[in-house]
C-alpha positions as CSV (number, residue, x, y, z in Angstrom):
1,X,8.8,-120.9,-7.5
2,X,7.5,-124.1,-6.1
3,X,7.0,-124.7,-2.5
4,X,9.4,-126.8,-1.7
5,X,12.1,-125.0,-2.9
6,X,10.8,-122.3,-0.5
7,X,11.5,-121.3,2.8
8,X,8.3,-119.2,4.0
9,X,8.7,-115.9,5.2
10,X,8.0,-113.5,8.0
11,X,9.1,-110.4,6.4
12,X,11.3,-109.4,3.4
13,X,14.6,-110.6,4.5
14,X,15.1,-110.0,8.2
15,X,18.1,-109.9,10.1
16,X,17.9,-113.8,11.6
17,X,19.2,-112.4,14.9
18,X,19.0,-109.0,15.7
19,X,22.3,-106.8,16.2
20,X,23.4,-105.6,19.9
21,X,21.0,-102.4,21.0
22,X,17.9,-103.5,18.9
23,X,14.4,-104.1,20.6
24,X,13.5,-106.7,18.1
25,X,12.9,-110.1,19.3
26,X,13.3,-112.0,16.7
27,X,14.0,-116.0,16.8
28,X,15.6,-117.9,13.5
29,X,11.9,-119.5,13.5
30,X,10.8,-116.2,12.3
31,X,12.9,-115.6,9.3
32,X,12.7,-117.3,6.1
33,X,14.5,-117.1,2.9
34,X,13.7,-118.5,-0.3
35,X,15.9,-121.3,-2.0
36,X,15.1,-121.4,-5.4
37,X,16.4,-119.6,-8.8
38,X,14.0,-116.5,-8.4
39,X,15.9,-114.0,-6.2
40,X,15.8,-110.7,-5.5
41,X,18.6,-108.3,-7.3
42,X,19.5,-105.8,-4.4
43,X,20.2,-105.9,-0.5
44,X,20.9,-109.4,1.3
45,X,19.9,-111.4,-1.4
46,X,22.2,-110.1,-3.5
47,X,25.1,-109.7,-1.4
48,X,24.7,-113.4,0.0
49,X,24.9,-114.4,-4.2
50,X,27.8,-112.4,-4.8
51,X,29.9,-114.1,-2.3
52,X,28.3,-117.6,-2.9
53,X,29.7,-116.6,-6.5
54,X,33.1,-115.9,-5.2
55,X,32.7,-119.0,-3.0
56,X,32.4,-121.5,-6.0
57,X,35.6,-120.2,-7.6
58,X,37.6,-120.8,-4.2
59,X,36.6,-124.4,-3.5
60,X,39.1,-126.6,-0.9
61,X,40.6,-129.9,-2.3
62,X,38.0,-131.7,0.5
63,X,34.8,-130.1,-1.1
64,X,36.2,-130.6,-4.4
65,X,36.3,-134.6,-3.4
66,X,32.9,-134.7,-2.4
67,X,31.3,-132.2,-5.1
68,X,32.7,-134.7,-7.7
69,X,30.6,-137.6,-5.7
70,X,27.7,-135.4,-5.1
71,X,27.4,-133.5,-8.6
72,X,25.1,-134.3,-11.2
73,X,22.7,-136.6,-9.2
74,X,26.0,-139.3,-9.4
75,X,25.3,-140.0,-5.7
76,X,22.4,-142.4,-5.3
77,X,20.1,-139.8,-7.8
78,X,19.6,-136.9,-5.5
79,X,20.2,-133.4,-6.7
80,X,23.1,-131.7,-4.7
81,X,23.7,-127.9,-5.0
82,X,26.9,-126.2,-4.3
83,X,27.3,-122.8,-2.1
84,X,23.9,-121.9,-2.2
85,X,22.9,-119.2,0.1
86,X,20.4,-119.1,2.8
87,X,20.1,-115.6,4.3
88,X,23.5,-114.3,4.9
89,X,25.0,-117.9,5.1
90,X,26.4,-119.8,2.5
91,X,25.6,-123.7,2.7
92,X,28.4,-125.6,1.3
93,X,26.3,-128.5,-0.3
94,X,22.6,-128.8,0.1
95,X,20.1,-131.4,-1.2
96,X,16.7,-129.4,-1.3
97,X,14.6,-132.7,-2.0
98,X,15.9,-134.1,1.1
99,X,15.9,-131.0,3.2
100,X,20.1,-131.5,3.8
101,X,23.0,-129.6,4.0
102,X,26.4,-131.2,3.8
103,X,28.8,-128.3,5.9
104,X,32.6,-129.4,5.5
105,X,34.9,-127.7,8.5
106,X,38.3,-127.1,8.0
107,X,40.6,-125.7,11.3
108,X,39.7,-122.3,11.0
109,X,35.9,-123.7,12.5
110,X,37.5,-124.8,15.9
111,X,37.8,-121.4,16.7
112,X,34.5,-120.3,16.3
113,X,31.8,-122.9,17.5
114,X,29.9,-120.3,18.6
115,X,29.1,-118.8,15.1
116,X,28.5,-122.7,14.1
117,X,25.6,-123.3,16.7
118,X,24.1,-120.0,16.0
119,X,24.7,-121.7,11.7
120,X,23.0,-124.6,12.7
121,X,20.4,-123.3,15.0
122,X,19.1,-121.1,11.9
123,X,19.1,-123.5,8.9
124,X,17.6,-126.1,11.3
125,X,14.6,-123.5,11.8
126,X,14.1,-123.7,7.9
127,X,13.7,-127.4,8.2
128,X,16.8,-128.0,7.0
129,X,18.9,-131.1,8.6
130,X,22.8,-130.5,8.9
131,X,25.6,-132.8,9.0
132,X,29.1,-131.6,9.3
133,X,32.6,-133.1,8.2
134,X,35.8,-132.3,9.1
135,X,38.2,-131.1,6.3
136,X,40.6,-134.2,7.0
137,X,37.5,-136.9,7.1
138,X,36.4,-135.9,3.6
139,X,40.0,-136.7,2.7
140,X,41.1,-139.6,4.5
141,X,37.9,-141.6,5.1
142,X,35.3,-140.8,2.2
143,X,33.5,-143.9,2.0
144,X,32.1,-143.3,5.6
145,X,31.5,-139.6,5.0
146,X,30.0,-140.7,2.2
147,X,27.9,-143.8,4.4
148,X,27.4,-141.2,6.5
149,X,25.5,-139.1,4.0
150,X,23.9,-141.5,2.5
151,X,22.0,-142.9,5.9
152,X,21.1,-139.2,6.3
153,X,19.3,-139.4,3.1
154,X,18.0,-142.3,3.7
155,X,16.5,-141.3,6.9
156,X,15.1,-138.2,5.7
157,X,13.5,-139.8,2.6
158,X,12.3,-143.3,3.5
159,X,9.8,-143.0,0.9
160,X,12.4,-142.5,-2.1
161,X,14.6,-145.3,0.0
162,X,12.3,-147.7,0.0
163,X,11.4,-146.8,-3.9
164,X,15.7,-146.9,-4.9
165,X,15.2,-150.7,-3.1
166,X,12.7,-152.1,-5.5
167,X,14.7,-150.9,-8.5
């Protein structure tokens, strides 16, 4: 496992935030999880797989859109990964040599902002950037998502921008 494709732990897999009643005090700062291929086969690990698994077979027409623009280093040569998971989330794109996750919302998120913050709040600890799209911006407006995303990358990785100029 290289480094970068590692998110540096505090302990083997904790709870990010702890459940109601515990006297643990731990912050999303304090938990890490690791990214790359090498994972653990039982507990959280293997559960957050499972369902990233699942996840993959039940893709929506908007993240089917964009995975066809993001797959395969088609989108300006970065490497974009699809339902990966990061402790017991599941990102829905992420590009590790950038450090960014691409989340796409459909309604169902509206409901639930609170569970997003608490989302973001984590994979931002890891070092992680997010950017989020709604369900009916992928579809209707994809060359700015897609502007969007590629300013982020841009911005993240001036080196490599400045690099992908030149050629």
């Amino acid at each position: 496992m290289n480094g970068a494709d590692v998110i540096r732990a505090a302990g083997p897999h904790p709870n990010p935030l702890p459940q109601a009643g515990e006297g643990e005090d731990l912050s999303a700062a304090d938990v890490t999880y690791p990214l790359s291929r090498v994972r653990e086969r039982v507990g959280e690990r293997a559960d957050a797989k499972e369902k990233a698994r699942e996840l993959r077979g039940q893709i929506t027409e908007a993240e089917t859109l964009l995975w066809e623009q993001l797959k395969g280093r088609r989108f300006q040569g970065f490497k974009f990964r699809r339902q990966r998971p990061l402790g017991p989330y599941i990102l829905d794109f992420v590009c590790l040599e950038a450090g960014l996750v691409i989340e796409i919302d459909g309604g169902q998120h509206s409901d639930q902002q609170t569970h997003d913050l608490a989302r973001t709040a984590l994979i931002e600890c890891q070092g992680l950037t997010v950017i989020r799209f709604w369900n009916h911006e992928v579809m209707n407006e994809t060359p700015a998502v897609l502007e969007k995303i590629w300013q982020t990358l841009q911005a993240l990785t001036p080196t490599l921008s400045r690099q992908r100029e030149r050629e």
